[in-house]
ChimeraX commands (.cxc) that place a marker at each C-alpha (Angstrom):
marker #1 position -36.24,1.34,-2.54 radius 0.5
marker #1 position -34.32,-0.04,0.67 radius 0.5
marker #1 position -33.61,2.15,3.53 radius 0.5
marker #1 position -29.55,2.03,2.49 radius 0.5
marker #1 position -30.60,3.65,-0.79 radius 0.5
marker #1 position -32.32,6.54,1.13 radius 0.5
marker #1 position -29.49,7.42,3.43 radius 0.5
marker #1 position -27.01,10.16,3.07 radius 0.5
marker #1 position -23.52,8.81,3.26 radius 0.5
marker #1 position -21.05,10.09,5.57 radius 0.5
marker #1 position -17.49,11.48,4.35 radius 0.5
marker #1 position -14.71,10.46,5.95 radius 0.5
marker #1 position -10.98,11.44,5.81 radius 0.5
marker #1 position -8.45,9.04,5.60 radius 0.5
marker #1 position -7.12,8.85,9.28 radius 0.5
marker #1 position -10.86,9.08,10.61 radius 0.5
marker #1 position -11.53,5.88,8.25 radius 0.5
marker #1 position -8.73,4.21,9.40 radius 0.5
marker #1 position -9.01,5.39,13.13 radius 0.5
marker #1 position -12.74,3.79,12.89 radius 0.5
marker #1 position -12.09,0.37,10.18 radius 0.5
marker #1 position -8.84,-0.65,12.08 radius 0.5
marker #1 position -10.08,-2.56,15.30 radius 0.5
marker #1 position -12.57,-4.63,12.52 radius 0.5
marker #1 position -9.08,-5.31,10.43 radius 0.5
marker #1 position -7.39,-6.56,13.69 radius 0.5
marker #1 position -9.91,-8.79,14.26 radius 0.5
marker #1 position -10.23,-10.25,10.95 radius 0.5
marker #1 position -6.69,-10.40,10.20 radius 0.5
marker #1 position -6.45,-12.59,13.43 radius 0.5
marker #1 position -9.30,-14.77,12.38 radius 0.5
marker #1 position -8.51,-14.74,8.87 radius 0.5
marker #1 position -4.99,-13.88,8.24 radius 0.5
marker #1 position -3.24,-17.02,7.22 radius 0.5
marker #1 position -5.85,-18.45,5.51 radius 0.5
marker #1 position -6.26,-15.23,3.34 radius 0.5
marker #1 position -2.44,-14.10,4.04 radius 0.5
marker #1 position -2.25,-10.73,1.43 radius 0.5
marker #1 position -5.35,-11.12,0.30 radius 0.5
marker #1 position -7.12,-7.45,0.48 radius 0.5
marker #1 position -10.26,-6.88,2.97 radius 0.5
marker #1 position -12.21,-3.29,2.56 radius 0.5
marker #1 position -13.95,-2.37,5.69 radius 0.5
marker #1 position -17.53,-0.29,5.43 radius 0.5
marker #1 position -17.43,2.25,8.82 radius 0.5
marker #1 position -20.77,2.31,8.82 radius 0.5
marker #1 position -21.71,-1.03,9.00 radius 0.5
marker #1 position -18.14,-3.18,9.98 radius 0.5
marker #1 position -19.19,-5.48,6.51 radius 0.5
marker #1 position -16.04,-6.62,5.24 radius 0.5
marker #1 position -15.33,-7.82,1.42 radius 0.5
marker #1 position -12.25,-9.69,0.59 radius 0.5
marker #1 position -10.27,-10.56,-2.91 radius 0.5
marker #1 position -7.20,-10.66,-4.30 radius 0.5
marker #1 position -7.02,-7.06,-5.60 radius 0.5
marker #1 position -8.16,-3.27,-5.21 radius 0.5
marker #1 position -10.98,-4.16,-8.08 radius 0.5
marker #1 position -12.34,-7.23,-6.90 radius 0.5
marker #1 position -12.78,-5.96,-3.67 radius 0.5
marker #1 position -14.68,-2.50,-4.65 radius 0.5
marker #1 position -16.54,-4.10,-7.13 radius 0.5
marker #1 position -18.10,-6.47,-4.37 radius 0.5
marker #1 position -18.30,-4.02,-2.01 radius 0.5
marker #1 position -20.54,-1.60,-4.30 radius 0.5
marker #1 position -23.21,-4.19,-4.85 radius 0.5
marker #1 position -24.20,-3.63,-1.04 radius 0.5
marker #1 position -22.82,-0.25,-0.03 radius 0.5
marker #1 position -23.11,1.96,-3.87 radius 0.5
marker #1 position -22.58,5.05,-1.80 radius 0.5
marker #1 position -19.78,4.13,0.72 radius 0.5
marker #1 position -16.37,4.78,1.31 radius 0.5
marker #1 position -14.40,1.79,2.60 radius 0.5
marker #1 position -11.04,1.45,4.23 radius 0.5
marker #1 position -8.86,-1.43,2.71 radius 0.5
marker #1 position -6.11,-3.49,4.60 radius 0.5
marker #1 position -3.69,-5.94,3.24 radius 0.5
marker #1 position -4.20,-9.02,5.63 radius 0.5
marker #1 position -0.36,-9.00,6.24 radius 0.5
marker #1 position 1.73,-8.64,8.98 radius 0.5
marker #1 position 2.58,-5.05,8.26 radius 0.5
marker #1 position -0.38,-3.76,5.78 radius 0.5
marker #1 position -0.59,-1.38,3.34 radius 0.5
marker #1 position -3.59,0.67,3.61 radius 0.5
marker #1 position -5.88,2.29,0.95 radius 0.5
marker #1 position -9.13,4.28,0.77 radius 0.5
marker #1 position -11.08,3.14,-1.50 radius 0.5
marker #1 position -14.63,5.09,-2.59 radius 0.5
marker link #1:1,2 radius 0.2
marker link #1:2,3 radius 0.2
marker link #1:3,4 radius 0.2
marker link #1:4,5 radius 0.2
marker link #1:5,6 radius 0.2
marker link #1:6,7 radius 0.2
marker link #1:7,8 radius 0.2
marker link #1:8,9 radius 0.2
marker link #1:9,10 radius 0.2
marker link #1:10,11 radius 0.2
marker link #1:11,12 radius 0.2
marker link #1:12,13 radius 0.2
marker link #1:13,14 radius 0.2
marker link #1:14,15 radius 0.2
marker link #1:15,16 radius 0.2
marker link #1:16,17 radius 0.2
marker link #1:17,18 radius 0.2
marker link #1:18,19 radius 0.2
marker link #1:19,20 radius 0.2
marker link #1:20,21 radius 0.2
marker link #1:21,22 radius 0.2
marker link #1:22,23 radius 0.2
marker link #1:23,24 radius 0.2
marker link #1:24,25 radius 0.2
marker link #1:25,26 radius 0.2
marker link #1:26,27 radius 0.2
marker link #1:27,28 radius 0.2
marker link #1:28,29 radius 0.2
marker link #1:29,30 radius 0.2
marker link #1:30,31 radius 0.2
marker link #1:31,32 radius 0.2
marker link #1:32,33 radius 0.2
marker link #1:33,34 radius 0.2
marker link #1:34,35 radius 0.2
marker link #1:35,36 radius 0.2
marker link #1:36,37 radius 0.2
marker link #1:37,38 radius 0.2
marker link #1:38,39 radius 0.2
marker link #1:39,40 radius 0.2
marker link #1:40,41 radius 0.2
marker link #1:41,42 radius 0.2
marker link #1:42,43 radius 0.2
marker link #1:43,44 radius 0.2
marker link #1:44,45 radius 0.2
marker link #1:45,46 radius 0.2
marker link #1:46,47 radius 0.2
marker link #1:47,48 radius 0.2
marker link #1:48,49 radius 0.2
marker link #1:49,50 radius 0.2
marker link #1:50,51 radius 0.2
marker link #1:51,52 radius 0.2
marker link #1:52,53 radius 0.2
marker link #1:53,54 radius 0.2
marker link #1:54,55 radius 0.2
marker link #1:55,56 radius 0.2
marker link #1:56,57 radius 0.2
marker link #1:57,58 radius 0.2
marker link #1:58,59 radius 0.2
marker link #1:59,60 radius 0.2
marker link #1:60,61 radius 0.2
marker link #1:61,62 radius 0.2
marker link #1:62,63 radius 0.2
marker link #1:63,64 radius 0.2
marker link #1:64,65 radius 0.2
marker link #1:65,66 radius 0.2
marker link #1:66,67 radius 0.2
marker link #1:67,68 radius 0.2
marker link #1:68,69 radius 0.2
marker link #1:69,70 radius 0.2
marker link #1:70,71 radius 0.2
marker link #1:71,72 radius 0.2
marker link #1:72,73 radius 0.2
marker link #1:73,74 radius 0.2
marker link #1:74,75 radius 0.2
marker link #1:75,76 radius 0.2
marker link #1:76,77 radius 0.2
marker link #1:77,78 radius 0.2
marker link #1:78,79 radius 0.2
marker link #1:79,80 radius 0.2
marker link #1:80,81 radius 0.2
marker link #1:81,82 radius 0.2
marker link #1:82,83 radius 0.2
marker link #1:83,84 radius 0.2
marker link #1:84,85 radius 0.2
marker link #1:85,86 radius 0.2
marker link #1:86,87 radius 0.2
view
């Protein structure tokens, strides 16, 4: 077993995920915002690993290969995004 499998995951409330994902999803969205324009990107606290897909699914399911026990903040990479929690 890996050391990620042994760790106790932290849980966060919404505005303390989004407080501590958002400076990762400025970032991206400049680097990767009009190539992925409304595309979805969930953001790991923990870690700052990103996933990206077209859709809520995609995204989680990708996400939970690496990180089974986190919870990750999504962003839309848009302009003005709409923001999830997704666990």
């Amino acid at each position: 077993m890996g050391l990620q499998e042994h760790r106790e995951t932290r849980s966060y409330a919404g505005d303390e995920l989004d407080r501590l994902c958002h400076p990762i999803f400025e970032k991206l969205y400049s680097e990767l915002g009009e190539r992925y324009r409304d595309w979805i990107v969930a953001i790991e606290p923990e870690t700052g690993d990103y996933f990206i897909g077209l859709d809520d699914y995609e995204v989680l399911n990708r996400a939970r290969k690496k990180h089974p026990r986190s919870q990750f903040f999504a962003y839309r990479l848009s302009e003005n995004p709409a923001v999830d929690i997704l666990c």
